[in-house]
BATIDREN-92753 format. One record per residue (C-alpha): residue in one letter; residue number from 1; x, y, z. Coordinates in nm, 3 decimals, always signed. Example, Ala and Ser with C-alpha at 12.3 -4.5 7.8 and 13.67 -1.06 7.14 Angstrom:
2
<r><residuo>A</residuo><num>1</num><c1>+1.230</c1><c2>-0.450</c2><c3>+0.780</c3></r>
<r><residuo>S</residuo><num>2</num><c1>+1.367</c1><c2>-0.106</c2><c3>+0.714</c3></r>
***
This chain:
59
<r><residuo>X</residuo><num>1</num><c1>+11.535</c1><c2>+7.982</c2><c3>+8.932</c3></r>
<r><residuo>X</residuo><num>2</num><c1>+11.709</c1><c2>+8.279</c2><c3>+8.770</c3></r>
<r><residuo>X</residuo><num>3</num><c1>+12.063</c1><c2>+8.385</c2><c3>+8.849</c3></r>
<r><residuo>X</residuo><num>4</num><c1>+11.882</c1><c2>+8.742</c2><c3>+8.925</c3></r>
<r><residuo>X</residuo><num>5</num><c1>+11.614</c1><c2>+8.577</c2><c3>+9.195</c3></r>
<r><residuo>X</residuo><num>6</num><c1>+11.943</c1><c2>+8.393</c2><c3>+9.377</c3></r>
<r><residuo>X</residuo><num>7</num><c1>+12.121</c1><c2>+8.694</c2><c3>+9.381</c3></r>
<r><residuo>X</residuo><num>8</num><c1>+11.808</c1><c2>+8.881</c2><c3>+9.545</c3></r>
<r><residuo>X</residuo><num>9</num><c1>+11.757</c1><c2>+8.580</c2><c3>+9.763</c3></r>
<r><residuo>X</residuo><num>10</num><c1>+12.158</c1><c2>+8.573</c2><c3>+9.888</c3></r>
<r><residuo>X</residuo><num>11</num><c1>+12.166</c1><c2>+8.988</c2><c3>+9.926</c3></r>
<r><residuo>X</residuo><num>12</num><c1>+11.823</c1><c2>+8.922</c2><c3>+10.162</c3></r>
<r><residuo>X</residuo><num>13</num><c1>+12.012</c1><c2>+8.670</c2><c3>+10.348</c3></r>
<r><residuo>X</residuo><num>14</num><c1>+12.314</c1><c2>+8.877</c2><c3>+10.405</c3></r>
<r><residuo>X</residuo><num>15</num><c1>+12.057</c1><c2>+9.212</c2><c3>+10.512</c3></r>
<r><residuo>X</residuo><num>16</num><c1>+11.880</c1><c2>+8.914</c2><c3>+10.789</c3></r>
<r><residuo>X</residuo><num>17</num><c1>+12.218</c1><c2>+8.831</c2><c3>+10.896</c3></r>
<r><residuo>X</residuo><num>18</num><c1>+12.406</c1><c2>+9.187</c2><c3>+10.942</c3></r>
<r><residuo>X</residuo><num>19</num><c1>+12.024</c1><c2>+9.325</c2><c3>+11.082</c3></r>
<r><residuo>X</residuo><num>20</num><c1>+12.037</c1><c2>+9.039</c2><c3>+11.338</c3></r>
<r><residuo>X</residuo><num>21</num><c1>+12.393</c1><c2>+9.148</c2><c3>+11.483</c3></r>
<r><residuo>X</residuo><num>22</num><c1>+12.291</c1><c2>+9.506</c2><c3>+11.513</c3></r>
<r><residuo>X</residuo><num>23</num><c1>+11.981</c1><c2>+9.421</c2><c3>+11.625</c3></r>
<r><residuo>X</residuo><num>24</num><c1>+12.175</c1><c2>+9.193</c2><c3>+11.917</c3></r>
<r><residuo>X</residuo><num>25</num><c1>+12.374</c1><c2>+9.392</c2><c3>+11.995</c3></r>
<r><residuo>X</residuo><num>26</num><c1>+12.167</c1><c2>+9.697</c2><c3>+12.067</c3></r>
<r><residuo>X</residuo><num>27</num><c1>+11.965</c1><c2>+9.439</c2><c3>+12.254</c3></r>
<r><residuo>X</residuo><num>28</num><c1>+12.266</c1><c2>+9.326</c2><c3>+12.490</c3></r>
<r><residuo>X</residuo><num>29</num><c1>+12.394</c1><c2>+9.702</c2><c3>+12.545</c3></r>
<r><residuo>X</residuo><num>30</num><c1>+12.134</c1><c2>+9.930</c2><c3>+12.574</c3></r>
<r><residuo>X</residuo><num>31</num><c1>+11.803</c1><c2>+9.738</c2><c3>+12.667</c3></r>
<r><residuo>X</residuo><num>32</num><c1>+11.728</c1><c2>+9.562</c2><c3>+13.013</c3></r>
<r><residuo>X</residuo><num>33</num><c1>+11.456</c1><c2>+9.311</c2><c3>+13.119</c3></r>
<r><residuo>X</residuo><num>34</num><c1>+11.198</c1><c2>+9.212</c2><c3>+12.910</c3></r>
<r><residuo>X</residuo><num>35</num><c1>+11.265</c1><c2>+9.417</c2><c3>+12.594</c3></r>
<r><residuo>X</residuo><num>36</num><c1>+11.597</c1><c2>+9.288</c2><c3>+12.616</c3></r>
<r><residuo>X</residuo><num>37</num><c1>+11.459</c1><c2>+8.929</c2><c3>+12.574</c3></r>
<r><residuo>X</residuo><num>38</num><c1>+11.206</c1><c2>+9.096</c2><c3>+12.309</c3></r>
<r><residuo>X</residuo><num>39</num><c1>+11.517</c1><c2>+9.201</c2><c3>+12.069</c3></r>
<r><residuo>X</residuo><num>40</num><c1>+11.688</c1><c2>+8.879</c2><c3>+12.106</c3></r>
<r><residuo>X</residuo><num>41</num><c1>+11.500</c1><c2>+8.691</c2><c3>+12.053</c3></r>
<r><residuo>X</residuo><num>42</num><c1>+11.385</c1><c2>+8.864</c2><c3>+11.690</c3></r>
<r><residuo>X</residuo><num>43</num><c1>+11.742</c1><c2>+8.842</c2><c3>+11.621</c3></r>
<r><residuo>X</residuo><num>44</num><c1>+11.755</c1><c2>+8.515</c2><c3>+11.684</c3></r>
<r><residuo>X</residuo><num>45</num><c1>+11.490</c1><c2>+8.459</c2><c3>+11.462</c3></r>
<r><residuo>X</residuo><num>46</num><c1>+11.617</c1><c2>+8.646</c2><c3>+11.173</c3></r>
<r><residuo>X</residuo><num>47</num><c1>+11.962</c1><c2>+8.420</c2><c3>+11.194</c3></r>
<r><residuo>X</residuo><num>48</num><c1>+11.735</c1><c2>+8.119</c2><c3>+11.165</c3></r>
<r><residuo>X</residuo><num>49</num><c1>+11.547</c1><c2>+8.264</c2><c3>+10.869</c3></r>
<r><residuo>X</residuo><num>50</num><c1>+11.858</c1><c2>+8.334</c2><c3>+10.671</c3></r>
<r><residuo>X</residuo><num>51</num><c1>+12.003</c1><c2>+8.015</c2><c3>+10.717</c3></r>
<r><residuo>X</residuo><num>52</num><c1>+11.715</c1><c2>+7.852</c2><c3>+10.437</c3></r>
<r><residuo>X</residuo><num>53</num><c1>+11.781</c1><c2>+8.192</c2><c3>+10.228</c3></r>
<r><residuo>X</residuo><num>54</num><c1>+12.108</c1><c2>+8.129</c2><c3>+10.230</c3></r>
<r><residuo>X</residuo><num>55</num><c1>+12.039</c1><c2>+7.727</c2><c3>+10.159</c3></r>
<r><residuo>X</residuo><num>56</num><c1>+11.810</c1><c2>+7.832</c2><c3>+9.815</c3></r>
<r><residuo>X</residuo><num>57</num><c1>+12.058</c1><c2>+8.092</c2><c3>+9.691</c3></r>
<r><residuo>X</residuo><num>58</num><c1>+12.328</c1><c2>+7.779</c2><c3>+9.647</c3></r>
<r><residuo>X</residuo><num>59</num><c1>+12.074</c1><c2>+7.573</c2><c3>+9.436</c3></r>
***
């Protein structure tokens, strides 16, 4: 893999990760019920997806 692709790979990782906090906490401060749950839970999901990016950006 090219140093180019990692670099691509690790800036998608950090847009997940810094997408995911905004995400939560616009989720936490300005949403109620099930929406609420909604948001979270796509942040939640976006941490977990950035943790592999993250993982094939070191190899």
């Amino acid at each position: 893999m090219s140093g180019m692709t990692k670099m691509y790979i690790s800036l998608g990782a950090i847009l997940a990760l810094v997408l995911a906090s905004l995400l939560i906490t616009f989720a936490r401060t300005k949403t109620k019920g099930v929406l609420k749950f909604v948001l979270s839970f796509v942040a939640f999901a976006m941490l977990i997806a950035a943790i592999p990016m993250m993982a094939i950006s070191l190899l």
